[in-house]
SETORKOL-472309 format. One record per residue (C-alpha): residue number from 1; residue in three letters; y, x, z. Coordinates in Angstrom, 1 decimal. Each point is the difference from the previous one (the first is absolute). Example, Ala and Ser with C-alpha at 12.3 -4.5 7.8 and 13.67 -1.06 7.14 Angstrom:
{1; 'ALA'; {-4.5; 12.3; 7.8}}
{2; 'SER'; {3.4; 1.4; -0.7}}
# end
This chain:
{1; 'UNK'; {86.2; 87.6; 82.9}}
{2; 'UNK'; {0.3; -2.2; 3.1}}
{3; 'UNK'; {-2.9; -2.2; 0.5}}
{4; 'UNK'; {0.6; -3.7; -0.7}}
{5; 'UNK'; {-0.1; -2.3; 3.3}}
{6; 'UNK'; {-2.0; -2.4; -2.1}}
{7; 'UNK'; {-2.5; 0.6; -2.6}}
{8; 'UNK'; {0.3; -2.8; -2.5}}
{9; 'UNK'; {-2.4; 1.6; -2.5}}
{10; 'UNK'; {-3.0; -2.4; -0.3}}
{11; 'UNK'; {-3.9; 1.5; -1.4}}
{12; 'UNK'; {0.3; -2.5; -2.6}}
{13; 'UNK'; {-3.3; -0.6; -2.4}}
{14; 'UNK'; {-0.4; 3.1; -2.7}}
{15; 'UNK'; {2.9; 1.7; 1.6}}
{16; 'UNK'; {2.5; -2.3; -1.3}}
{17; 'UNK'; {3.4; 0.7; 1.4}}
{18; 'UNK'; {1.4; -3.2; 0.1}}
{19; 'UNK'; {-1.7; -3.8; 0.5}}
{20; 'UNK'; {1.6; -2.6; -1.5}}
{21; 'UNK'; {-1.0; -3.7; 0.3}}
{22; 'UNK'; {2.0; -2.3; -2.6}}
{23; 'UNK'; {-0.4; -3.6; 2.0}}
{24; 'UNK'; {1.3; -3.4; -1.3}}
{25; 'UNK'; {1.1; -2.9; 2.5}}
{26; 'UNK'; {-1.6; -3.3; -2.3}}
{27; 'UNK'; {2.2; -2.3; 2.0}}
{28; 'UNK'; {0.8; -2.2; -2.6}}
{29; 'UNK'; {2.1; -3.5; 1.5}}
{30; 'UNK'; {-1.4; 0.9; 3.3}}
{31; 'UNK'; {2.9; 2.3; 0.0}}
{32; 'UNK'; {2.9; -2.6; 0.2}}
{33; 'UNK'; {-2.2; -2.6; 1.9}}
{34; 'UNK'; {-1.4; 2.3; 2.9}}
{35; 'UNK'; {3.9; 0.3; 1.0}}
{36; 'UNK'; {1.3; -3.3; -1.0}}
{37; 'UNK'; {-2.1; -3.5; -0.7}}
{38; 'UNK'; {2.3; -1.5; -1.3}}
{39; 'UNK'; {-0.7; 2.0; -2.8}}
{40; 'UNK'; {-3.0; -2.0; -0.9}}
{41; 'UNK'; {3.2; -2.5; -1.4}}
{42; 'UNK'; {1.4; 2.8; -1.9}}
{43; 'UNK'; {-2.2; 0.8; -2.9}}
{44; 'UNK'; {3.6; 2.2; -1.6}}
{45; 'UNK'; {-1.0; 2.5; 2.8}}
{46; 'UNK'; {-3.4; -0.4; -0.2}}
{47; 'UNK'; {-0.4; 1.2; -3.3}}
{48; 'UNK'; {0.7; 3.5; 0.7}}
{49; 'UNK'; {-3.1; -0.1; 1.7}}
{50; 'UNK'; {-1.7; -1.6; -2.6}}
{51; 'UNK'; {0.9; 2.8; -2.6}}
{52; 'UNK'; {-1.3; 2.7; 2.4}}
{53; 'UNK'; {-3.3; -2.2; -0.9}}
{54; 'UNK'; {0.2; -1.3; -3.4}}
{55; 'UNK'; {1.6; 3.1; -1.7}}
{56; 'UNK'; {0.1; 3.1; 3.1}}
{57; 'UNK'; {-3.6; 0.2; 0.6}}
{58; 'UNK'; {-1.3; -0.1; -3.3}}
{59; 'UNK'; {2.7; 2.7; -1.4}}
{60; 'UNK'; {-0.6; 2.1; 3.3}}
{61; 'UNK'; {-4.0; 0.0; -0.6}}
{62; 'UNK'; {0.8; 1.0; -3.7}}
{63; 'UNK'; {1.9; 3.1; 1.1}}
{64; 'UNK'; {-2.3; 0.7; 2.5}}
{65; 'UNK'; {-2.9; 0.3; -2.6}}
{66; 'UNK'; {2.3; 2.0; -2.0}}
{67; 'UNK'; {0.2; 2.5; 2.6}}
{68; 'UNK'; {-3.5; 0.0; 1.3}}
{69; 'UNK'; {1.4; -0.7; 3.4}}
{70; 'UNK'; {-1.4; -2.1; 2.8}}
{71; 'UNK'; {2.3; -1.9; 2.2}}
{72; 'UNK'; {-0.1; -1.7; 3.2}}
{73; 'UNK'; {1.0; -4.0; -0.3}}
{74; 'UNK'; {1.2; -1.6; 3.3}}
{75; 'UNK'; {-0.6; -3.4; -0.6}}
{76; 'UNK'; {1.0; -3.4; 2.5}}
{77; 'UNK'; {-3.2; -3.0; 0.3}}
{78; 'UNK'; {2.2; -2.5; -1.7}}
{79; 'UNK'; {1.0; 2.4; -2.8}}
{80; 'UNK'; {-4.0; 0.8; -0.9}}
{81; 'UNK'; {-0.5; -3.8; 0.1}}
{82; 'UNK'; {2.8; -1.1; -2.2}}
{83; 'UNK'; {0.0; 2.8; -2.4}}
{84; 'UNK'; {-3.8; 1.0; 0.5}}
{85; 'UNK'; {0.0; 1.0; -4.0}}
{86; 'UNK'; {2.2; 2.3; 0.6}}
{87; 'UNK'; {-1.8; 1.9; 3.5}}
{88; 'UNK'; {-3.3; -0.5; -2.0}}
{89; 'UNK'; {1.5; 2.2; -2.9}}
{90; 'UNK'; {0.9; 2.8; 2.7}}
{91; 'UNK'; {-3.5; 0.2; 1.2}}
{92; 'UNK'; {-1.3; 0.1; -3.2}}
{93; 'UNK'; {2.2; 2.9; -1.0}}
{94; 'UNK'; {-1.4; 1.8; 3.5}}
{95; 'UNK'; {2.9; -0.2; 1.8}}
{96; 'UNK'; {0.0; -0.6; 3.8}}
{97; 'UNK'; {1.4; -3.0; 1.9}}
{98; 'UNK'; {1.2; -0.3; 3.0}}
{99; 'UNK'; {1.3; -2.5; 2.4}}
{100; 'UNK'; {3.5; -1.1; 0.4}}
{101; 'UNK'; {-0.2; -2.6; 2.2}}
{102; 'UNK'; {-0.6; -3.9; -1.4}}
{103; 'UNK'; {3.9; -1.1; -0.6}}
{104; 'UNK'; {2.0; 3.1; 0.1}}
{105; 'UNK'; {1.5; -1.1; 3.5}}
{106; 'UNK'; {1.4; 2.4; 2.6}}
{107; 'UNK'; {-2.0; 1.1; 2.9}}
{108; 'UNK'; {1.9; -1.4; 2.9}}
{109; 'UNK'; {-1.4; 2.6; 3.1}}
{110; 'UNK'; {0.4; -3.5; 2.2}}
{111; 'UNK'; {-2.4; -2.3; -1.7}}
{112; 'UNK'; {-3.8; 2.1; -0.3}}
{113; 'UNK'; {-1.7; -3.5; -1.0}}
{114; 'UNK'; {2.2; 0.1; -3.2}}
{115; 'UNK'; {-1.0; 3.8; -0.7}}
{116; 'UNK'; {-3.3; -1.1; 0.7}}
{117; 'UNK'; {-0.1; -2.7; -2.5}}
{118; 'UNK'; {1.7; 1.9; -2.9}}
{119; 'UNK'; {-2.3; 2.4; 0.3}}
{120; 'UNK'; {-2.9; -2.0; 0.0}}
{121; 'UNK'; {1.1; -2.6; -2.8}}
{122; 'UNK'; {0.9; 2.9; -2.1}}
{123; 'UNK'; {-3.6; 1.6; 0.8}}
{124; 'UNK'; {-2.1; -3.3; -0.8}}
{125; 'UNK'; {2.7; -0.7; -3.5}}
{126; 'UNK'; {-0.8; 3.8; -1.7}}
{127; 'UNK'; {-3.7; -0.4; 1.1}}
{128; 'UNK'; {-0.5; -3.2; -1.4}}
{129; 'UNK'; {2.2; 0.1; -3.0}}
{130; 'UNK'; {-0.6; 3.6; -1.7}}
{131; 'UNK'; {-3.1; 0.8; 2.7}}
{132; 'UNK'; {2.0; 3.0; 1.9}}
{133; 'UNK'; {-0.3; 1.4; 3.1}}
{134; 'UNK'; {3.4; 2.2; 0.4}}
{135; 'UNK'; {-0.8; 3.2; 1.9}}
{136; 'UNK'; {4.9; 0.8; -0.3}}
{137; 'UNK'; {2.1; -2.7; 1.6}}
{138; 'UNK'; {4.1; 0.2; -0.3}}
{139; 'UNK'; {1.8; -2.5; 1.5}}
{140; 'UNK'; {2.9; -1.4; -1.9}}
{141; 'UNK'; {3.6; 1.8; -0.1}}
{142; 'UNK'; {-1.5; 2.6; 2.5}}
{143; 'UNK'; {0.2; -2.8; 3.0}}
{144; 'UNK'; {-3.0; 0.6; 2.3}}
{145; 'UNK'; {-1.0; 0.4; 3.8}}
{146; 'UNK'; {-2.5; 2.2; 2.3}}
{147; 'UNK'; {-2.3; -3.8; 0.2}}
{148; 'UNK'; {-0.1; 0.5; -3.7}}
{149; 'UNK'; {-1.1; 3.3; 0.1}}
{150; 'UNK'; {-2.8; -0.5; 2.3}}
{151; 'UNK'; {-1.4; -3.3; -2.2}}
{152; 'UNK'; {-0.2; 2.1; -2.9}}
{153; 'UNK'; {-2.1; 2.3; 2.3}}
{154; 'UNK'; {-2.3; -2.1; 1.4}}
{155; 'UNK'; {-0.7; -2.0; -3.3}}
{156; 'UNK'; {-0.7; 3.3; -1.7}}
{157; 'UNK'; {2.9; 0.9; -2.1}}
{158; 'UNK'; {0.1; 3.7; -1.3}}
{159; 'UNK'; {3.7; -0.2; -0.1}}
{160; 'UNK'; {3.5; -0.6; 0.2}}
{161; 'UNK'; {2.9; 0.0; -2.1}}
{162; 'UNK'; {2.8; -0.9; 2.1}}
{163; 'UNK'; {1.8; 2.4; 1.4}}
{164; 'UNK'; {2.8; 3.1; -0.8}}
{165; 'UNK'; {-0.8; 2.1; 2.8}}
{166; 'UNK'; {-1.2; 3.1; -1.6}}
{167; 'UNK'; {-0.8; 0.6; -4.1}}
{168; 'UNK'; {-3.8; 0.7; 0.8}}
{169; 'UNK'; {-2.8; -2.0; 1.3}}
{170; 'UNK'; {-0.7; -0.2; 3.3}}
{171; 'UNK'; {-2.2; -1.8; 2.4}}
{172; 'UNK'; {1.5; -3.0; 2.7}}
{173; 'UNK'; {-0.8; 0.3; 3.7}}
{174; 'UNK'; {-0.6; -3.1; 1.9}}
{175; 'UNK'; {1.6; -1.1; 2.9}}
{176; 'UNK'; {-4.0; 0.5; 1.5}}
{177; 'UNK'; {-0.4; 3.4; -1.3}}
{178; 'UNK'; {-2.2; -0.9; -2.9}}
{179; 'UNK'; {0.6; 1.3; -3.2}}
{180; 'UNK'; {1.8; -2.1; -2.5}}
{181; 'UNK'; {0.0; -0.9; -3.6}}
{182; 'UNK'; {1.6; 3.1; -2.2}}
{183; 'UNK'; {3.7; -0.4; -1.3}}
{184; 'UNK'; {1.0; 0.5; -3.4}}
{185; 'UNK'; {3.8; 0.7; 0.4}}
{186; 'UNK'; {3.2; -1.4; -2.3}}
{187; 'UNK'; {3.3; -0.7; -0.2}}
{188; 'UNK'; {3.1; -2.0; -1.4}}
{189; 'UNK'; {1.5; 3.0; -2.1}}
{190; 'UNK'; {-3.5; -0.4; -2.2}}
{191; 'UNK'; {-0.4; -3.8; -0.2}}
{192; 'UNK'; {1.5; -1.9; -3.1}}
{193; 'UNK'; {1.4; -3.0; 1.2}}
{194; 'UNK'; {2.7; 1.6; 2.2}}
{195; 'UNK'; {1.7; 1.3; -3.3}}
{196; 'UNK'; {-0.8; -3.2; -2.1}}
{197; 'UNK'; {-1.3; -3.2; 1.2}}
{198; 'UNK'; {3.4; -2.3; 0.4}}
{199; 'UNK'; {0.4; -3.5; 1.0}}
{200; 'UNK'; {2.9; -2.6; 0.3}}
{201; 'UNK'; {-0.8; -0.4; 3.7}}
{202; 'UNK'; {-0.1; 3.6; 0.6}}
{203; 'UNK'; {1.6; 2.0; -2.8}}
{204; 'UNK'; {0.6; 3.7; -0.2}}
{205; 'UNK'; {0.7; 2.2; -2.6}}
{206; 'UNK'; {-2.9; 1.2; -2.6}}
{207; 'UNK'; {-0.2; 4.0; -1.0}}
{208; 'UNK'; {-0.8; 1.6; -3.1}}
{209; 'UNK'; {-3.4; 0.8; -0.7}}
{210; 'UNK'; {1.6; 3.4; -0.7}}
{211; 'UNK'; {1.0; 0.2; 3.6}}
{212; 'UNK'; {-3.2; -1.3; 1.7}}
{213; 'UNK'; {-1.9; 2.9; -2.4}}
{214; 'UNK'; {2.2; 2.4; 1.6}}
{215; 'UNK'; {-0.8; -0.9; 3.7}}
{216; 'UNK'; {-4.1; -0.3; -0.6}}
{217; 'UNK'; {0.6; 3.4; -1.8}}
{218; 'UNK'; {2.0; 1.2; 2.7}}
{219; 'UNK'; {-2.1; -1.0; 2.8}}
{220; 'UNK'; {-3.5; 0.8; -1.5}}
{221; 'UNK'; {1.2; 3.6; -1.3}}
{222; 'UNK'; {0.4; 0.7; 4.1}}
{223; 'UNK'; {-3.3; -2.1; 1.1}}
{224; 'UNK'; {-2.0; 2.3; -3.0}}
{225; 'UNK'; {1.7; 3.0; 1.7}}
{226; 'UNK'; {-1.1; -1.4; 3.8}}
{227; 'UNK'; {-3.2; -0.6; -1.4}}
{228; 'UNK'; {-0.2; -3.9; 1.5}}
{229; 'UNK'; {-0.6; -3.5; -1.0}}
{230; 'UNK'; {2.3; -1.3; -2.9}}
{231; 'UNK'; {0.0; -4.2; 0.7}}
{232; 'UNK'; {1.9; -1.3; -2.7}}
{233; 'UNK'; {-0.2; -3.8; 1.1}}
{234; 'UNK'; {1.1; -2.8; -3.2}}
{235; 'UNK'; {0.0; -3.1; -0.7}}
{236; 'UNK'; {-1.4; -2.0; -3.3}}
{237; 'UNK'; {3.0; -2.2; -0.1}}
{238; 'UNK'; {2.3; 2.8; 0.3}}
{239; 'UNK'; {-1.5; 3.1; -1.7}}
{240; 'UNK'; {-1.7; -2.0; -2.4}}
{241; 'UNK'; {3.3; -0.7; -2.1}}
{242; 'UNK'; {0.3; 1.1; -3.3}}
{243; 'UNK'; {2.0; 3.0; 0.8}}
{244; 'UNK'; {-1.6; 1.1; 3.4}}
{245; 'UNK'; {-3.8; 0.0; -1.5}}
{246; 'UNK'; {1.6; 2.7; -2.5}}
{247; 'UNK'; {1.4; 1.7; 3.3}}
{248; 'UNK'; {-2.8; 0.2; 2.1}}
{249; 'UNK'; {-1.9; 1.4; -3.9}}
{250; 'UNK'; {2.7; 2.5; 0.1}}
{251; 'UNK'; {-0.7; 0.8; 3.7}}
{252; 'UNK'; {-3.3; 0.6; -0.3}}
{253; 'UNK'; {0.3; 2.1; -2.8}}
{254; 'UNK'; {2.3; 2.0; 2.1}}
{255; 'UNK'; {-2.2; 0.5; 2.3}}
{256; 'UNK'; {-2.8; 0.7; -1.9}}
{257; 'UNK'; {2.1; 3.6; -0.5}}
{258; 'UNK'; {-0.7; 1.2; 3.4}}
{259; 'UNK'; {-3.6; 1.6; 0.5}}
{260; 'UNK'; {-2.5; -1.2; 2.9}}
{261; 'UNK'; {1.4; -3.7; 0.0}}
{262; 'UNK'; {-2.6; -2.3; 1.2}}
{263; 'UNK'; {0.5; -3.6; -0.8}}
{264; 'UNK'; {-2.1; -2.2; 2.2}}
{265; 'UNK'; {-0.9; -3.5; 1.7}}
{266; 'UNK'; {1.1; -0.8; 3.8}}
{267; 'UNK'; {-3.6; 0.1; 1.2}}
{268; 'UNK'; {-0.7; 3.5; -2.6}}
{269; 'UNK'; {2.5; 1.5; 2.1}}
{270; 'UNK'; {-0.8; -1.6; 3.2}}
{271; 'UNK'; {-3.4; 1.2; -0.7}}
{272; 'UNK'; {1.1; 3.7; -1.1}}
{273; 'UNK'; {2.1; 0.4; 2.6}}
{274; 'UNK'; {-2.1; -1.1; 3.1}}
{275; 'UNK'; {-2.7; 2.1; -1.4}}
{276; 'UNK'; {2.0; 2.6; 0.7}}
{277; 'UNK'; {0.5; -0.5; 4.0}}
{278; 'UNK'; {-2.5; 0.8; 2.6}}
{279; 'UNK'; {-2.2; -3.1; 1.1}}
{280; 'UNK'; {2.8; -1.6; -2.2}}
{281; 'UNK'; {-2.7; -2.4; -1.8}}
# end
């Protein structure tokens, strides 16, 4: 057999062949008013985002018991302090959080002071409001930049969940040579909104659940077999419909078939895989 030009096979914990971290992006309205303020006059569109809170979180947290499963919740400052119910009910159930900037806006590469103060508003709104300190950042809809990377180094992040680069962790280089945060890769094909969140601004067709289930079980069936980093990346307002909580049930379920699966927290892999790399730590 010819030798592969890159091992993908990660020494996961127990000898698990597979990691897989189920993560939800708690956007709530920040969602529709990170891209548009005048949003804030729109309270139709707004309520999407208010269901991911009112109705998507709670269902979510209810499967995720269900399951014995711990997830990963990337939640914005100004989600945590209008909806701090809801992120104190994930911490309770031992979930992580993680940050997700303070308003869901883009990372404009041109403008550090506004990276600077996203990141910093959204630090001082989790800490105060559910008294986190996130260790995972992912910026929203995957926008980031190489000044972001080296603030969430030199305030002491553990990692990164931006980028589709590569369907294992990995550790950033900085510009300086230092060592960077680790990066917990994803992608679109396994993030929920591109096959069902729809809007009269910006509409677009919306799948079956049957056909969604078919791509997650597509794609994980060959990230088991590569032995990597499954990221599925959802959305309470999205997956947290009636129909899509019993998808992602049936998902997991699915994947509960396969031997060695390891479901897991962004910093429980983070951890497990740095612990695995030379002077890595």
């Amino acid at each position: 057999m010819t030798k592969p030009l890159i091992d993908t096979k990660v020494a996961w914990p127990g000898g698990a062949q597979c990691a897989v971290m189920l993560s939800f992006d708690f956007d709530a309205e920040t969602l529709w008013i990170g891209r548009d303020p005048a949003n804030w006059k729109r309270p139709g569109t707004l309520s999407q985002g208010t269901y991911g809170a009112k109705i998507g979180v709670p269902k979510i947290l209810e499967l995720l018991a269900d399951e014995e499963i711990k997830a990963t919740f990337f939640v914005p400052g100004w989600t945590a302090e209008n909806h701090t119910s809801r992120a104190e009910a994930i911490v309770a159930d031992g979930h992580e959080i993680g940050h997700h900037s303070y308003l869901h806006q883009w990372i404009d590469p041109d403008q550090p002071d506004k990276e600077v103060e996203e990141l910093e508003k959204g630090l001082l709104a989790l800490k105060r409001t559910v008294g986190v300190v996130p260790r995972g950042y992912r910026s929203p809809a995957g926008e980031t930049s190489h000044f972001m990377v080296k603030l969430l180094t030199d305030r002491g992040f553990l990692y990164d969940s931006s980028m589709m680069d590569d369907i294992n962790p990995y550790r950033h280089k900085l510009p300086d040579g230092r060592p960077g945060i680790i990066e917990l890769p994803w992608h679109w094909s396994l993030d929920d909104a591109i096959y069902f969140l729809f809007s009269i601004r910006n509409p677009r067709p919306i799948f079956t659940n049957d056909h969604v289930l078919s791509i997650w079980q597509e794609e994980f069936r060959e990230i088991y077999r590569w032995g990597g980093l499954f990221d599925l990346v959802m959305h309470p307002q999205v997956i947290g419909r009636p129909s899509r909580v019993a998808l992602l049930r049936t998902f997991i379920a699915w994947v509960k078939t396969f031997p060695g699966v390891w479901f897991a927290t962004g910093t429980q892999i983070a951890e497990a895989w740095a612990a695995t790399q030379p002077g890595a730590r």
